[in-house]
FINULUM-987568 format. One record per residue (C-alpha): residue number from 1; residue in three letters; x, y, z. Coordinates in nm, 3 decimals. Layout:
<NUM,ALA,<X,Y,Z>>
...
This chain:
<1,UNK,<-0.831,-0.456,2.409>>
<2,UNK,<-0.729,-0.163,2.194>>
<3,UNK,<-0.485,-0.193,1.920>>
<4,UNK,<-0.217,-0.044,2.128>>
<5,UNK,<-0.208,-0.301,2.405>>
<6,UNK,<-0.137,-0.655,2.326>>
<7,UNK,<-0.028,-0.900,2.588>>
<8,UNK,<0.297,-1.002,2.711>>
<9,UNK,<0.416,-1.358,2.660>>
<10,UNK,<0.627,-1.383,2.983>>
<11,UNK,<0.363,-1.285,3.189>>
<12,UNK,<0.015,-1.283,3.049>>
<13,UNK,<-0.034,-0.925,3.171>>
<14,UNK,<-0.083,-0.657,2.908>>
<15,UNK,<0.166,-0.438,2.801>>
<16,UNK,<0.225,-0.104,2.588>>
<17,UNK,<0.290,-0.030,2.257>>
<18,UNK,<0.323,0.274,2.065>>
<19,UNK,<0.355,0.597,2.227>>
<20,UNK,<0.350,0.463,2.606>>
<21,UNK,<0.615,0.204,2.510>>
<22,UNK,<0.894,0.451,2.556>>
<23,UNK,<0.804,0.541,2.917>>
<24,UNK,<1.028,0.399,3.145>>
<25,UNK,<0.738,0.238,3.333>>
<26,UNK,<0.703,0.038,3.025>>
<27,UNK,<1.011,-0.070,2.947>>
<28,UNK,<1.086,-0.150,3.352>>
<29,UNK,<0.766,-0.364,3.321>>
<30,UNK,<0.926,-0.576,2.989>>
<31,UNK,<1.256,-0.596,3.154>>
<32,UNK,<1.084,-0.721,3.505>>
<33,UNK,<0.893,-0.997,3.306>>
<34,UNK,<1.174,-1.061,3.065>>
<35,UNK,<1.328,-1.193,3.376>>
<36,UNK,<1.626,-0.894,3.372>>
<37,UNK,<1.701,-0.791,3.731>>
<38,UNK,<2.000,-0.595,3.671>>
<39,UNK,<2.076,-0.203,3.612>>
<40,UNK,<2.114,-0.013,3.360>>
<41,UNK,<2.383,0.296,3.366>>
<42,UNK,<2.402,0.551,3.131>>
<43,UNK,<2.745,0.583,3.063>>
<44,UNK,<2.896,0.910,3.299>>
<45,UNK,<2.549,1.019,3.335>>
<46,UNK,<2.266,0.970,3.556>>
<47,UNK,<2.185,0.656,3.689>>
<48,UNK,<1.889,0.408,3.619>>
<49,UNK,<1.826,0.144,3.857>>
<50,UNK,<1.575,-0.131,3.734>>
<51,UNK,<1.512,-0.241,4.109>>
<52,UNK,<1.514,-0.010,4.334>>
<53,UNK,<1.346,-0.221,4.604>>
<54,UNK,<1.641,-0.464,4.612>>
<55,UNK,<1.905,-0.151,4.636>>
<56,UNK,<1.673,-0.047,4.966>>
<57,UNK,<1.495,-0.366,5.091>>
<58,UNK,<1.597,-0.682,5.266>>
<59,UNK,<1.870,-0.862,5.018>>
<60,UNK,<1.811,-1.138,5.267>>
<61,UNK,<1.456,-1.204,5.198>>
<62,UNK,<1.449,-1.265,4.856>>
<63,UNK,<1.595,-1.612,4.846>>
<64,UNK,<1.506,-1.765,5.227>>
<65,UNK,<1.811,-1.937,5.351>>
<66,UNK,<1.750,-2.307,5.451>>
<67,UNK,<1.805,-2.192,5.820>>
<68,UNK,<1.891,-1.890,5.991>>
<69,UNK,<2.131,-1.810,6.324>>
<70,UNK,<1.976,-1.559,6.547>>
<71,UNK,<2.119,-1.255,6.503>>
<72,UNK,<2.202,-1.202,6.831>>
<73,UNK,<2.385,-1.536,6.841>>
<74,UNK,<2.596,-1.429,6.443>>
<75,UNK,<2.686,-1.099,6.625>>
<76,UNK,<2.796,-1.262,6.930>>
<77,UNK,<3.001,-1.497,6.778>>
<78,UNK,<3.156,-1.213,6.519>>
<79,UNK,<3.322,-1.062,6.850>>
<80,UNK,<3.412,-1.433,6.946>>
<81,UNK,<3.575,-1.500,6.645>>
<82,UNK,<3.809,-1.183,6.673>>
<83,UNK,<3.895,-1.286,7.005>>
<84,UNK,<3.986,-1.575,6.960>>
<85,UNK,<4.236,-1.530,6.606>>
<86,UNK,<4.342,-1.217,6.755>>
<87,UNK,<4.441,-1.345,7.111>>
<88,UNK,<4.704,-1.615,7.017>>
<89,UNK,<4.928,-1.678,6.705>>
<90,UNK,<4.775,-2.033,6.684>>
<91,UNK,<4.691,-2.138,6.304>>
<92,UNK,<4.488,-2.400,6.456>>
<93,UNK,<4.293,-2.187,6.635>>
<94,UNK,<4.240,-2.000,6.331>>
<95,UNK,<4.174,-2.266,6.110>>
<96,UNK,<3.907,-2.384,6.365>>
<97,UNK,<3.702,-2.053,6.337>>
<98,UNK,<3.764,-2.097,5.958>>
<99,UNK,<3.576,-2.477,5.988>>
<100,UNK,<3.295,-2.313,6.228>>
<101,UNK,<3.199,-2.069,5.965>>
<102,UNK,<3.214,-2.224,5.711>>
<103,UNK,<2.977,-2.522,5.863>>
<104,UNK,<2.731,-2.213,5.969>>
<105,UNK,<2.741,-2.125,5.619>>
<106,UNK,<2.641,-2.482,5.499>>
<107,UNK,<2.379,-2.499,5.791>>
<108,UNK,<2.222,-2.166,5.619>>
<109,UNK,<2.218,-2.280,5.283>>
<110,UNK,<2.529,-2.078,5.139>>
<111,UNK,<2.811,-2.381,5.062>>
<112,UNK,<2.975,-2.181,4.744>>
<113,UNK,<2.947,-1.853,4.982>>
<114,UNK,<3.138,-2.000,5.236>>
<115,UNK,<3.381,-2.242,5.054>>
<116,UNK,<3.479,-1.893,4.845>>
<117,UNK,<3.551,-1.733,5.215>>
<118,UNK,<3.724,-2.036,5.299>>
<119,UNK,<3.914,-2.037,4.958>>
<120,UNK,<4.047,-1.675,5.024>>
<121,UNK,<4.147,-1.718,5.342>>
<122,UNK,<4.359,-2.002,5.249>>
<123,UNK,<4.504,-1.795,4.955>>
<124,UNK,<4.660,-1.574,5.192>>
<125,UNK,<4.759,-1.834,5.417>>
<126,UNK,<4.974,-1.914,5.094>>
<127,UNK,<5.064,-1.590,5.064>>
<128,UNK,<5.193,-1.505,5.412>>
<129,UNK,<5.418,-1.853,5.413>>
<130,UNK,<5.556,-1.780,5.069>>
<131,UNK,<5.642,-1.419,5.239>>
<132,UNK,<5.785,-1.538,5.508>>
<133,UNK,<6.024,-1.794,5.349>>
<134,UNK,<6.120,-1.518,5.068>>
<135,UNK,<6.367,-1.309,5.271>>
<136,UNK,<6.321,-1.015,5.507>>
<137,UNK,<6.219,-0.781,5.194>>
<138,UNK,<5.849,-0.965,5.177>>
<139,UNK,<5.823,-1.012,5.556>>
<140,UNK,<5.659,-0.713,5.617>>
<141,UNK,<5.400,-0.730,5.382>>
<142,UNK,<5.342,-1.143,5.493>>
<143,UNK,<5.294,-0.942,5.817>>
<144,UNK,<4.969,-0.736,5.646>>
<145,UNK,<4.901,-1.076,5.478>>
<146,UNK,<4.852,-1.241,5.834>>
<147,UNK,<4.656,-0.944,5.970>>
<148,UNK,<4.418,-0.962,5.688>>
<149,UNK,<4.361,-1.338,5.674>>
<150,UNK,<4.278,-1.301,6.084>>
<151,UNK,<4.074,-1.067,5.963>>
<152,UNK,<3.888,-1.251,5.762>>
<153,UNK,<3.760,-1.525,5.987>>
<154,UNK,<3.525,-1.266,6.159>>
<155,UNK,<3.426,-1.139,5.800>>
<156,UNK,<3.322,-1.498,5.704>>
<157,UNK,<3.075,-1.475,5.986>>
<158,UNK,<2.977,-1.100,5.897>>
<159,UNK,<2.910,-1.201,5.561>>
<160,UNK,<2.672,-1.531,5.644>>
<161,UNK,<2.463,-1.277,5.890>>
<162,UNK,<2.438,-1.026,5.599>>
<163,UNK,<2.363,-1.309,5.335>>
<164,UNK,<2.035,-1.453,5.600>>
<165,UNK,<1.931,-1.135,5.817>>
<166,UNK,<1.656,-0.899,5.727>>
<167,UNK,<1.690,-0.558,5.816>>
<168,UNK,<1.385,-0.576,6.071>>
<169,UNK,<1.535,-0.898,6.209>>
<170,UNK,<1.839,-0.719,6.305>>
<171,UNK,<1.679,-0.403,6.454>>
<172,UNK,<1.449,-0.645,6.665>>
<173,UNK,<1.746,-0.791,6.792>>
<174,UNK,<1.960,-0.549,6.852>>
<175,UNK,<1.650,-0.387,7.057>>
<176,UNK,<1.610,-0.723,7.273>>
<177,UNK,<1.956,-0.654,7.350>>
<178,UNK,<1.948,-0.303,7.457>>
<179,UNK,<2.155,-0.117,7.272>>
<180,UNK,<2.075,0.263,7.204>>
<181,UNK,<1.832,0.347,6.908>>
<182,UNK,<2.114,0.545,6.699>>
<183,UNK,<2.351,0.276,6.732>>
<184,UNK,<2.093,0.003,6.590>>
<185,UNK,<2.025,0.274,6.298>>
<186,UNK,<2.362,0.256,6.219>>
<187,UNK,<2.416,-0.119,6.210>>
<188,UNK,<2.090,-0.170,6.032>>
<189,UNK,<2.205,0.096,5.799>>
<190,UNK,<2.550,-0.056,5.773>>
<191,UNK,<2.359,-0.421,5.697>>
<192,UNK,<2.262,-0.322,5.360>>
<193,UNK,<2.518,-0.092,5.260>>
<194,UNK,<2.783,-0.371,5.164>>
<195,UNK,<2.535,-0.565,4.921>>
<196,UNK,<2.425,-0.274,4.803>>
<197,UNK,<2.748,-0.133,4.692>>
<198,UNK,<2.809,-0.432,4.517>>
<199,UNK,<2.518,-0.410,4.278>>
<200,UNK,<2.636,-0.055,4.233>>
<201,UNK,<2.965,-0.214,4.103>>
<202,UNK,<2.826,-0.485,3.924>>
<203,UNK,<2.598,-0.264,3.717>>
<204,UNK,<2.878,-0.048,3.673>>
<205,UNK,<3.029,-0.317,3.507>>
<206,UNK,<2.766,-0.415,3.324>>
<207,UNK,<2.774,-0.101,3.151>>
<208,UNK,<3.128,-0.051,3.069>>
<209,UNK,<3.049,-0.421,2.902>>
<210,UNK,<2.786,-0.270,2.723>>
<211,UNK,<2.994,0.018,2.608>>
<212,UNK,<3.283,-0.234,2.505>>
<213,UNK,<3.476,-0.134,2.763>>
<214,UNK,<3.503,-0.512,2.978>>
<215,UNK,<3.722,-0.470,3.256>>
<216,UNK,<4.073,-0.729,3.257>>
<217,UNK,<4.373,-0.725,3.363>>
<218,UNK,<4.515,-0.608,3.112>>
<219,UNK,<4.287,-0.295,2.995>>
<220,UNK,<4.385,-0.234,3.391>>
<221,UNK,<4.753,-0.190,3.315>>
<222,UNK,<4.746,-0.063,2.983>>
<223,UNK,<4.476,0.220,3.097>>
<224,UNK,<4.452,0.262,3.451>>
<225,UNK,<4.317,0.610,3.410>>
<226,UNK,<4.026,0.524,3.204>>
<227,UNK,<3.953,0.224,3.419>>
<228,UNK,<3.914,0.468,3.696>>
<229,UNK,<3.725,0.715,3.540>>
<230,UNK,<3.492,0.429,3.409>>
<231,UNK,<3.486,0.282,3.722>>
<232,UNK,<3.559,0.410,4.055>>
<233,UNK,<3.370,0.779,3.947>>
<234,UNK,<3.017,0.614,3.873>>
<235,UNK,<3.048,0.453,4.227>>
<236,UNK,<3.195,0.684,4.424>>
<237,UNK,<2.911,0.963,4.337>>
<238,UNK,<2.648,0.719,4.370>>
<239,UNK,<2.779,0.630,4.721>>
<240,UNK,<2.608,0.920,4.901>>
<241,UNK,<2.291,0.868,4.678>>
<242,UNK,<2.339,0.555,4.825>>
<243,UNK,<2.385,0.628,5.164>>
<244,UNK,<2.104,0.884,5.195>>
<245,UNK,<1.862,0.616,5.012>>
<246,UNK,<1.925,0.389,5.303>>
<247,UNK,<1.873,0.588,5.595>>
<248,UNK,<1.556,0.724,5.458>>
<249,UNK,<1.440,0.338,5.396>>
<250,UNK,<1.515,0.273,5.782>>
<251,UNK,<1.379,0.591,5.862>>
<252,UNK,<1.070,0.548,5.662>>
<253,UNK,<1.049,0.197,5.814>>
<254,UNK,<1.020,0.300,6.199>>
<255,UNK,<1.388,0.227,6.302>>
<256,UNK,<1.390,0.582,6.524>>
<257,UNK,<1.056,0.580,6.611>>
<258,UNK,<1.027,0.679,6.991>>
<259,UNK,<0.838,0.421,7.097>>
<260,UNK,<0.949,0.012,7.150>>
<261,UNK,<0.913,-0.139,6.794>>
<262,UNK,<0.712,-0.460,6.763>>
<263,UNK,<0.872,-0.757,6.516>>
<264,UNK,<0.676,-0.933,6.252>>
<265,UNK,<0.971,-1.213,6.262>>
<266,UNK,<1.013,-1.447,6.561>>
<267,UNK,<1.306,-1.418,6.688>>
<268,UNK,<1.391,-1.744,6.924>>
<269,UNK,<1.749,-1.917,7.014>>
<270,UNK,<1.720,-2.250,6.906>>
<271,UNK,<2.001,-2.556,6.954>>
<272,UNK,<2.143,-2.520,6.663>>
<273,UNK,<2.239,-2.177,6.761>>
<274,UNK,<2.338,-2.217,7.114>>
<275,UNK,<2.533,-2.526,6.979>>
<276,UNK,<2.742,-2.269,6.766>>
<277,UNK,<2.764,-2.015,7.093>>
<278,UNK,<2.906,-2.295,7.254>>
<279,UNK,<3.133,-2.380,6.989>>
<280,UNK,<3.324,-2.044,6.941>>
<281,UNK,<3.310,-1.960,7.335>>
<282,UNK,<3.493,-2.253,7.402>>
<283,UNK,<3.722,-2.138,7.109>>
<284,UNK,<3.761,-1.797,7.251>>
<285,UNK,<3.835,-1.943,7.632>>
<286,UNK,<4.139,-2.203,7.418>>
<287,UNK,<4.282,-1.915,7.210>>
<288,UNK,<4.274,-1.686,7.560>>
<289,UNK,<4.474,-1.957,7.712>>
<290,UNK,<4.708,-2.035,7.410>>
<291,UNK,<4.818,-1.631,7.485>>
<292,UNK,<4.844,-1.626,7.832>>
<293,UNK,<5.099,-1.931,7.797>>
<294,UNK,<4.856,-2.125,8.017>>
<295,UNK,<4.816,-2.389,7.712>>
<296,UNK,<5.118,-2.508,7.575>>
């Protein structure tokens, strides 16, 4: 070993010094076994992602949930759940699809995940009561409140099947199924999207933090201008990056290929998720009734 190569404490592998330590190869490799995983941005200039494989790749199979619901069965029961808060004014109903979630969530292995979704959604159950009891002024916006928290019982679910899905998962399902090829492109696409532009914002932020520019509330209302410009610019132009980055992943990965696509995951319906099937089905069939005034 030369007297430009010494070897890395984290990792035991050997690493540069000297004129290769100021490749970016280099430095990814001492940030990788330093244990960073975020992103660096160069403030208003390019961008510099440190993992590149998790802004593609399967956010899911990283960390292995404790179990997973068949996709089939999570999408399923997303429709379900809109049904069923969205066919009757019931709160119980609604708090019902709220438990079911949030007991799929625990069943996967995400309890803060889905106590935070359960957290929200009674924050705006606060906030549509205070509306409503605040004069005829607020009503109207209680009234988006109310849409929003309905809402949000179908994104609980939406957000456990992101959280514990692979990407190939989901195109082998939605291929069992039947749909047509574009329209699984665009939901596999659509599967990593969301995560992904969340790391986009959180290195974002990580940046502005860097630059000593932390975002608070109030650096939002003393300079809301700068806070966009800081902000909202960075992540709007890397959306398309983004975007393109994606579909070239799925692309690259077989998800149009002509002919039927084999699965390296087993796919198979097990209790546990016909038990949930069964659970919001029968929600769906109360909340139908609850609407057609043939439950009082």
């Amino acid at each position: 070993m030369d007297n430009n190569t010494t070897t890395n404490r984290a990792s035991g592998e050997p690493s540069a010094h000297g004129a290769n330590a100021a490749s970016p190869f280099a430095c990814t490799a001492t940030l990788k076994a330093a244990g960073v995983t975020g992103s660096l941005h160069a403030g208003g200039g390019d961008v510099y992602a440190a993992k590149a494989s998790e802004r593609t790749g399967d956010g899911a199979a990283a960390v292995p949930p404790a179990h997973r619901i068949d996709p089939r069965v999570s999408l399923v029961c997303i429709l379900l759940i809109g049904l069923s808060t969205f066919a009757s004014a019931s709160v119980a109903v609604e708090l019902a699809s709220v438990g079911g979630c949030v007991l799929a969530g625990i069943w996967c292995g995400r309890p803060s995940s889905a106590l935070r979704w359960a957290a929200a959604w009674a924050a705006l159950f606060v906030l549509c009561w205070l509306c409503a009891h605040s004069g005829v002024v607020l009503m109207a916006m209680g009234a988006s409140f109310a849409m929003l928290r309905r809402m949000l019982c179908a994104f609980m679910m939406a957000a456990n099947m992101v959280g514990t899905t692979r990407t190939g998962e989901l195109a082998y399902s939605l291929q069992r199924l039947g749909l047509p090829k574009r329209v699984s492109a665009a939901l596999c696409v659509m599967l990593r999207f969301a995560p992904t532009l969340g790391q986009e914002f959180g290195a974002v932020l990580d940046a502005m933090k860097v630059r000593g520019i932390a975002l608070s509330p109030a650096r939002v209302l003393r300079h809301p201008v700068q806070v966009v410009e800081n902000l909202l610019v960075p992540v709007v132009g890397r959306v398309g990056i983004v975007a393109d980055e994606l579909a070239n992943a799925a692309a690259v990965r077989g998800i149009d290929a002509p002919n039927r696509r084999t699965s390296y995951y087993e796919l198979r319906i097990g209790a546990a998720d016909a038990l949930l099937l069964a659970y919001f089905v029968a929600l769906a069939g109360v909340s139908v009734a609850l609407g057609a005034g043939v439950l009082a």
